[in-house]
Biopython code that builds the backbone (N, CA, C, O; Angstrom):
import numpy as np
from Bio.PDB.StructureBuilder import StructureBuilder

atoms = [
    (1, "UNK", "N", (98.564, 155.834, 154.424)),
    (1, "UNK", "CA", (98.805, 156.052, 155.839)),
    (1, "UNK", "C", (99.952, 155.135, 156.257)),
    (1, "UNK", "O", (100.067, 153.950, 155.947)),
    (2, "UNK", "N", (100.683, 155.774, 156.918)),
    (2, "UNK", "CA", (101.587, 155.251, 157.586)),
    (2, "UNK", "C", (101.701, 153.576, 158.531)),
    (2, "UNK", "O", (101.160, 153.769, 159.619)),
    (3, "UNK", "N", (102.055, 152.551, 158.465)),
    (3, "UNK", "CA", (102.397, 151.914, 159.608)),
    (3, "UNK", "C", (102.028, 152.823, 161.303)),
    (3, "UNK", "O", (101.098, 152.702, 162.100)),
    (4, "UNK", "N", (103.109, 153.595, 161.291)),
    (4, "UNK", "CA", (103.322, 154.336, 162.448)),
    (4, "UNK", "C", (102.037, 154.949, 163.066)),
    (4, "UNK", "O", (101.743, 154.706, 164.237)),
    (5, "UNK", "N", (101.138, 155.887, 162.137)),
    (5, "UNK", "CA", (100.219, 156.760, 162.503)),
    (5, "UNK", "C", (99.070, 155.497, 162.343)),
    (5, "UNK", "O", (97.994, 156.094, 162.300)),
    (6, "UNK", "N", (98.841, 154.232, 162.250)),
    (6, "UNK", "CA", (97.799, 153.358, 161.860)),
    (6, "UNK", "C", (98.162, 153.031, 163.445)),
    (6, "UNK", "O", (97.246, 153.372, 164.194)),
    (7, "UNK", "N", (99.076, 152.560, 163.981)),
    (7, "UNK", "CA", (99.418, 152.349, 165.164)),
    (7, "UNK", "C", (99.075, 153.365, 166.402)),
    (7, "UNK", "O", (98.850, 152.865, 167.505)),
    (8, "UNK", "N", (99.031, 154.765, 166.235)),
    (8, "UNK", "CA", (99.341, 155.633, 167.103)),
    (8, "UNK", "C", (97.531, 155.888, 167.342)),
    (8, "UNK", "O", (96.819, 156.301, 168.257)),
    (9, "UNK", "N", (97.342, 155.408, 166.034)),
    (9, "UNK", "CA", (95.277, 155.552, 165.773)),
    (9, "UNK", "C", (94.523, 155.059, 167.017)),
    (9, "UNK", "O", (93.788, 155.587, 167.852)),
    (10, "UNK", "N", (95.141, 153.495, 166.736)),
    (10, "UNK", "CA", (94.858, 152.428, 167.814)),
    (10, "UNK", "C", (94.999, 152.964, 169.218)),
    (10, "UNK", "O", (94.180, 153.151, 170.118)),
    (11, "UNK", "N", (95.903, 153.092, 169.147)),
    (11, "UNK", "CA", (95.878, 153.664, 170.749)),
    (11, "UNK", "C", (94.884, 154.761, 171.230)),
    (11, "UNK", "O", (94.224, 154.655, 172.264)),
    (12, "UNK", "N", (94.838, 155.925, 170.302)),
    (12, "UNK", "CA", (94.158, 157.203, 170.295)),
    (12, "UNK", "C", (92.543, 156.618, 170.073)),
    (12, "UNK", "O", (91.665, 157.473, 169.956)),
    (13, "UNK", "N", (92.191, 155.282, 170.023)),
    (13, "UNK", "CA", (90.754, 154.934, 169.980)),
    (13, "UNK", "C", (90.444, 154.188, 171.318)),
    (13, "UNK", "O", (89.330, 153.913, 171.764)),
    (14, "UNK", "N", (91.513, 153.955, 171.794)),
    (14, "UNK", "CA", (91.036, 153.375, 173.463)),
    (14, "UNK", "C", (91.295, 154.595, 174.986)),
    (14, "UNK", "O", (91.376, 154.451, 176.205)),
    (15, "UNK", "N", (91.361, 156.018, 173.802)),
    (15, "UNK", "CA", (91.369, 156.776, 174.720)),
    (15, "UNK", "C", (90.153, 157.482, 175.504)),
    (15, "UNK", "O", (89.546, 157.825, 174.490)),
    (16, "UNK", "N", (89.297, 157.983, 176.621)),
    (16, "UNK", "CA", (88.224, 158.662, 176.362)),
    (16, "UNK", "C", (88.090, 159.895, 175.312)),
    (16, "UNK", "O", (88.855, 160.658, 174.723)),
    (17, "UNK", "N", (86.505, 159.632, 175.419)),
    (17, "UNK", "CA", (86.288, 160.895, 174.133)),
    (17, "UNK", "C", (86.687, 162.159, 174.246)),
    (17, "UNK", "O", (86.463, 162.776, 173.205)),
    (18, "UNK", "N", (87.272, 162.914, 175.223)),
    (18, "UNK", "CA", (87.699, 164.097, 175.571)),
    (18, "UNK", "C", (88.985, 164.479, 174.889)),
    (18, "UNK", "O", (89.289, 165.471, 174.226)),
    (19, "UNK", "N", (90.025, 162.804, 175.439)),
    (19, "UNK", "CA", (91.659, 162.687, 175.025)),
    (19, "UNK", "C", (91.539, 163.118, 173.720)),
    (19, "UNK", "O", (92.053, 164.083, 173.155)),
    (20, "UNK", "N", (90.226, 161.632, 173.028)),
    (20, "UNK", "CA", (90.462, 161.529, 171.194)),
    (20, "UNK", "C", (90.339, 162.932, 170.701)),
    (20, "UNK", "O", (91.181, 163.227, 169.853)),
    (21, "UNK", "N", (89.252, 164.131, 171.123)),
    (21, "UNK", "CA", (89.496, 165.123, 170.373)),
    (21, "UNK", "C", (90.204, 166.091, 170.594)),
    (21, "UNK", "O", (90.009, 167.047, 169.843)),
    (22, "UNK", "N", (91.494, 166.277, 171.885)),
    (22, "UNK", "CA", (92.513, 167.137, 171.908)),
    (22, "UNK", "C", (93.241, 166.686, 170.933)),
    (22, "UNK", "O", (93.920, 167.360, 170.158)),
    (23, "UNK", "N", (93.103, 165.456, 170.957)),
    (23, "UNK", "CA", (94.212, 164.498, 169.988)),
    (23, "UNK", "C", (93.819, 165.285, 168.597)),
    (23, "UNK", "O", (94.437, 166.224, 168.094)),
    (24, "UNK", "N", (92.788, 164.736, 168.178)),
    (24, "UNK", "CA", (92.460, 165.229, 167.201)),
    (24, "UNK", "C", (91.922, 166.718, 166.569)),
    (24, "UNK", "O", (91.445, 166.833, 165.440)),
    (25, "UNK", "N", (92.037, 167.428, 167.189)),
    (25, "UNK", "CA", (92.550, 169.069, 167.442)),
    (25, "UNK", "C", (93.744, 169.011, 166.957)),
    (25, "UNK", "O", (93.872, 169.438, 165.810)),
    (26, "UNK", "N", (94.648, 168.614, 167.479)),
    (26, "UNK", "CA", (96.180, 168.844, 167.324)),
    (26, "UNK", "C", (96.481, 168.312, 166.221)),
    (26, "UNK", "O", (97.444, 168.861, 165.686)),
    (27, "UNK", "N", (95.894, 167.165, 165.467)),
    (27, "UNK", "CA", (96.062, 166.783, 164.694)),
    (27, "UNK", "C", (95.612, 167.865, 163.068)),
    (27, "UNK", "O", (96.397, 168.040, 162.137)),
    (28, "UNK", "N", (95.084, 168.075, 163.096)),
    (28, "UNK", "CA", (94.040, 169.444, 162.602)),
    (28, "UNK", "C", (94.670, 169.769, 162.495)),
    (28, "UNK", "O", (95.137, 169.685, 161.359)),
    (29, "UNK", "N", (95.436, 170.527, 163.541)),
    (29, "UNK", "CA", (96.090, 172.029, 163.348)),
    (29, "UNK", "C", (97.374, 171.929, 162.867)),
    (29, "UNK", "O", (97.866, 172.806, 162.156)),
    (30, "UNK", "N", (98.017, 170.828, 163.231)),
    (30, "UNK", "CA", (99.683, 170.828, 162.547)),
    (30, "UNK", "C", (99.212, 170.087, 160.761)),
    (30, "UNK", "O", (100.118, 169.870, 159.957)),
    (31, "UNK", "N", (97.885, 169.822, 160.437)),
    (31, "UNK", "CA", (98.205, 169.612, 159.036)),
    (31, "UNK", "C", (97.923, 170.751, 158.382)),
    (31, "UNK", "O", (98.686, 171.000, 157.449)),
    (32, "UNK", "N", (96.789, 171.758, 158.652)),
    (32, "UNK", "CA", (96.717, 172.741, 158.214)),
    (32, "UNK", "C", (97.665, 173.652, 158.125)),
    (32, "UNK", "O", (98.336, 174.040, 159.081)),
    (33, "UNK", "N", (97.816, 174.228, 156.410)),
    (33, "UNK", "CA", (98.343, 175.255, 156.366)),
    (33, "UNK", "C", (97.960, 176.331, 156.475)),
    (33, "UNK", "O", (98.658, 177.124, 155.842)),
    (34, "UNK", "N", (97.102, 176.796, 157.028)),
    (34, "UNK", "CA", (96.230, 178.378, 157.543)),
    (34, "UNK", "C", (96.372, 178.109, 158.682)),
    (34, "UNK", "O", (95.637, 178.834, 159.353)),
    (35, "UNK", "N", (97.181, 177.151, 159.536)),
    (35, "UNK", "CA", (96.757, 177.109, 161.037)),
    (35, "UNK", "C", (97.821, 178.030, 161.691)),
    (35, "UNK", "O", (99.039, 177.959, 161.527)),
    (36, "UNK", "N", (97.018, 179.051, 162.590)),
    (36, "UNK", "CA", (98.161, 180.131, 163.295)),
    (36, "UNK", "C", (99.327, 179.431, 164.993)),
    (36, "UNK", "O", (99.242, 178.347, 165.572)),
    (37, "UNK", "N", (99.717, 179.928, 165.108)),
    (37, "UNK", "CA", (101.344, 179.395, 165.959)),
    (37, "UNK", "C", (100.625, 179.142, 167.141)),
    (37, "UNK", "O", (99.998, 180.070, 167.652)),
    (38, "UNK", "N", (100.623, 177.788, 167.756)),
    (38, "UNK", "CA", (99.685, 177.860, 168.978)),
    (38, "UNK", "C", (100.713, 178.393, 169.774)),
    (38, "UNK", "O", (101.852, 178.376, 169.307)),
    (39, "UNK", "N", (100.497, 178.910, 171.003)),
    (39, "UNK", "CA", (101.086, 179.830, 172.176)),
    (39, "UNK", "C", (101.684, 178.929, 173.176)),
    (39, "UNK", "O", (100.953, 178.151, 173.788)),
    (40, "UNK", "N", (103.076, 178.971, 173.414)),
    (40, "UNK", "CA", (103.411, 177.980, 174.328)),
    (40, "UNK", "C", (103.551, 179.351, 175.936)),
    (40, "UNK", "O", (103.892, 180.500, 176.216)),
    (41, "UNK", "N", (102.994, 178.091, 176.503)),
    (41, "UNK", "CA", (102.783, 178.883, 178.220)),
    (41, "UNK", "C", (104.229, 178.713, 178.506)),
    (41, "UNK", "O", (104.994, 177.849, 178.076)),
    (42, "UNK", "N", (104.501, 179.893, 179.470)),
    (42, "UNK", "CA", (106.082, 179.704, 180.422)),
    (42, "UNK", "C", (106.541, 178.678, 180.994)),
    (42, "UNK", "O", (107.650, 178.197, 180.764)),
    (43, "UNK", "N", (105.777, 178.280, 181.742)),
    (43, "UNK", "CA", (106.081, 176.630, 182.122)),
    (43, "UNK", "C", (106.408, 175.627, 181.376)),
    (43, "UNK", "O", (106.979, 174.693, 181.940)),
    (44, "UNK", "N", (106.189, 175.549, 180.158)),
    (44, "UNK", "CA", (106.610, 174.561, 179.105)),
    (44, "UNK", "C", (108.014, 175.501, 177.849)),
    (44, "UNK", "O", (108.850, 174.912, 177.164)),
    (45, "UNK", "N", (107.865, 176.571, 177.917)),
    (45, "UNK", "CA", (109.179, 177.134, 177.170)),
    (45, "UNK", "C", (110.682, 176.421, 176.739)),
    (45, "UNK", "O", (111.304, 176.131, 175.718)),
    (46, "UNK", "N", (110.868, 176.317, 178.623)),
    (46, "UNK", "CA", (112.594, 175.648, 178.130)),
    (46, "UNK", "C", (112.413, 174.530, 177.166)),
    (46, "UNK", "O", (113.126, 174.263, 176.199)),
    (47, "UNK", "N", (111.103, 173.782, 177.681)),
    (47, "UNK", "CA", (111.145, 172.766, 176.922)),
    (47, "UNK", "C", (111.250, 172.293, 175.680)),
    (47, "UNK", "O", (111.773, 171.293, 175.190)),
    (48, "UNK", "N", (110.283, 173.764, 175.009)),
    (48, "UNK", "CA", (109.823, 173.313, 173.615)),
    (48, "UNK", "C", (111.622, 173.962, 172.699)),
    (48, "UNK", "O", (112.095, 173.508, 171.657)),
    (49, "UNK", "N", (112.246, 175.167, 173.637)),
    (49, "UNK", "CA", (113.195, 175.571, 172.843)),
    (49, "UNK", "C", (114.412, 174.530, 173.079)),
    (49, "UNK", "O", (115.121, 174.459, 172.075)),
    (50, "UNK", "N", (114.691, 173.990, 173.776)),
    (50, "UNK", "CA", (115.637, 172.628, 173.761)),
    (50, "UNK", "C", (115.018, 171.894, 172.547)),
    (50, "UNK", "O", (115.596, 171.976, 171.464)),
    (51, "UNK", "N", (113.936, 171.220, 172.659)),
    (51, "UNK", "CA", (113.118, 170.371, 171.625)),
    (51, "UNK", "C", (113.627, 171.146, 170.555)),
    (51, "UNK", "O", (114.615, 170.560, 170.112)),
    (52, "UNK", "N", (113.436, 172.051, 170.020)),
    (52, "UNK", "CA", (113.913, 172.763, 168.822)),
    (52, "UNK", "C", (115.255, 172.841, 168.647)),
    (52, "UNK", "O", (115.627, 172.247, 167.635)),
    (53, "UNK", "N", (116.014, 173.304, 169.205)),
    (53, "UNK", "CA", (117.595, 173.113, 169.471)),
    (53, "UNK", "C", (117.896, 171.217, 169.571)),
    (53, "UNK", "O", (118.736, 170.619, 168.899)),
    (54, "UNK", "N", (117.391, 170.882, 170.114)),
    (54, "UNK", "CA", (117.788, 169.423, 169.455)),
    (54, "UNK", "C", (117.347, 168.933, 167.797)),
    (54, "UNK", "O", (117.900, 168.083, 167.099)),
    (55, "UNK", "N", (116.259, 169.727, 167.501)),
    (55, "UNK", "CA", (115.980, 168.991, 165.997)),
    (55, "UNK", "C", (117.008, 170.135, 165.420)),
    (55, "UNK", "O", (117.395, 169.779, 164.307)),
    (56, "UNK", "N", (117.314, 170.812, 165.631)),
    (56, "UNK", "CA", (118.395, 171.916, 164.832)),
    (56, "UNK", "C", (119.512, 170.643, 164.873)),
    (56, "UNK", "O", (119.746, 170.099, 163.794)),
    (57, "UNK", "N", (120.188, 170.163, 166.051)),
    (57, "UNK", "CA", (121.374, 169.411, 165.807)),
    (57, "UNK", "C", (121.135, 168.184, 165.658)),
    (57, "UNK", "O", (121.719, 167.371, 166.375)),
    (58, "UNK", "N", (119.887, 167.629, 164.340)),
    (58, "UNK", "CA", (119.228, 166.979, 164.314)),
    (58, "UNK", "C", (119.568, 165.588, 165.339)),
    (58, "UNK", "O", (120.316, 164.661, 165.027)),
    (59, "UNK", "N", (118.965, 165.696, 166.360)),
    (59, "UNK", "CA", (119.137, 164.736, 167.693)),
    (59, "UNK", "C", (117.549, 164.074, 167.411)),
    (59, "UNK", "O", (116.707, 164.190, 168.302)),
    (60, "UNK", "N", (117.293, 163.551, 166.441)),
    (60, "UNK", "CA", (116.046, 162.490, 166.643)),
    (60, "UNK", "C", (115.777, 161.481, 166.658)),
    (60, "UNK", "O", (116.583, 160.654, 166.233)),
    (61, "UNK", "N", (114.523, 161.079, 167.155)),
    (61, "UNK", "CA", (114.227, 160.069, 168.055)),
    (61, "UNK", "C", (114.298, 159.358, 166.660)),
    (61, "UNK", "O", (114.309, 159.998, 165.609)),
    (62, "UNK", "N", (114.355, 157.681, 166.735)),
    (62, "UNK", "CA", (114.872, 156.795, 166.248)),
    (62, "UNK", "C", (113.411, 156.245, 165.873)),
    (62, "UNK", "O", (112.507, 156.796, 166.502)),
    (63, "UNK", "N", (112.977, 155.144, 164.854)),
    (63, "UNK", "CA", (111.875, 154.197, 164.505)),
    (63, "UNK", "C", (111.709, 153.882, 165.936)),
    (63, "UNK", "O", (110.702, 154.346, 166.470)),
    (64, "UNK", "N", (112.415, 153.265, 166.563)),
    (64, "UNK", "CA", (112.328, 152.125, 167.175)),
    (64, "UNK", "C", (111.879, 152.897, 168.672)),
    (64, "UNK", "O", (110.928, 152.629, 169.405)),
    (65, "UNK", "N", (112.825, 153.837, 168.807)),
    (65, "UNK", "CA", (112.446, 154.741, 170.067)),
    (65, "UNK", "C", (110.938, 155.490, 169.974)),
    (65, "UNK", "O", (110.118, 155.446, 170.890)),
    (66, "UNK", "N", (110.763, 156.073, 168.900)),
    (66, "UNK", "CA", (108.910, 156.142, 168.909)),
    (66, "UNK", "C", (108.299, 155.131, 169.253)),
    (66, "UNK", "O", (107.931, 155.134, 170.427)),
    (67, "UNK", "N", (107.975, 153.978, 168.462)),
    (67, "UNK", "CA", (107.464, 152.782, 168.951)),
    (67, "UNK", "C", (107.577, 152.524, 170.044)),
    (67, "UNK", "O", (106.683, 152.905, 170.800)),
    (68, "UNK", "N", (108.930, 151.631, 170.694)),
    (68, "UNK", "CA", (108.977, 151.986, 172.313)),
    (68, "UNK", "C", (107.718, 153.190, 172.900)),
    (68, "UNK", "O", (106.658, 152.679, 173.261)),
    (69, "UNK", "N", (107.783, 154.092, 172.954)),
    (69, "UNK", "CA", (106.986, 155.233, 173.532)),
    (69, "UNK", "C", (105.380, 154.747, 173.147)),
    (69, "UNK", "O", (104.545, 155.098, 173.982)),
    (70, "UNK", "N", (105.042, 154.236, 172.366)),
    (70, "UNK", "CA", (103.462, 154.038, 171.819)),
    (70, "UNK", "C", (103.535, 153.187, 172.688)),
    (70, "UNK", "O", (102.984, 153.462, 173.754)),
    (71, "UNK", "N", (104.134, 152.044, 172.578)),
    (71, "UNK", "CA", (104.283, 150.573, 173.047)),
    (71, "UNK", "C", (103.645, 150.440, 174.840)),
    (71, "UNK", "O", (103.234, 149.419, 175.392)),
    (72, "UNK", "N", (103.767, 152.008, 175.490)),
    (72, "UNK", "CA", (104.051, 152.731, 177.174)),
    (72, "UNK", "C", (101.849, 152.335, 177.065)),
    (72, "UNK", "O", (101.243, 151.600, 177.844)),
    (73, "UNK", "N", (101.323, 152.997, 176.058)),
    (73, "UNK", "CA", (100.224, 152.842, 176.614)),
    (73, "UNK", "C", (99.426, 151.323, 175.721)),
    (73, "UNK", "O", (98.304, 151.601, 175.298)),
    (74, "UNK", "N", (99.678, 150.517, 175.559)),
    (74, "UNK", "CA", (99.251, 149.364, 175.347)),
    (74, "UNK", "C", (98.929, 148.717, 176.605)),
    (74, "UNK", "O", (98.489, 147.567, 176.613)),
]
sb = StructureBuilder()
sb.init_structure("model")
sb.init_model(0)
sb.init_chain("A")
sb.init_seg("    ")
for serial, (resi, resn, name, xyz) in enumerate(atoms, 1):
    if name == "N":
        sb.init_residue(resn, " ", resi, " ")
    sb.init_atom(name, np.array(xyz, "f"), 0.0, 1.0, " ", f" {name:<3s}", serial, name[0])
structure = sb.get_structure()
């Protein structure tokens, strides 16, 4: 296991029990390979296709800039 995801754990254990298992739903489903395309709602669209269009021109977030972001709920 990762540094990163040992870190992201921590946090995801001081969440209520509701958070931990969306969390861990999602977690599920992006490791599985039988898992089918979850459905993005209209309201979130532009978003996710920018998000994609940025990892196309690979625009990603940095070590340090994830961390930063974990670092938000400590």
């Amino acid at each position: 296991m990762t540094k990163l995801l040992e870190k992201a754990l921590e946090v995801v254990r001081r969440l209520p029990p509701g958070t931990q298992d969306e969390i861990a739903r999602a977690m599920l489903t992006m490791a599985s390979d039988d898992a089918a395309p979850e459905e993005v709602g209209p309201a979130h669209l532009s978003a996710v296709l920018e998000g994609l269009a940025q990892a196309k021109r690979r625009e990603l977030a940095t070590d340090d800039e994830v961390e930063a972001a974990f670092r938000r709920f400590d």
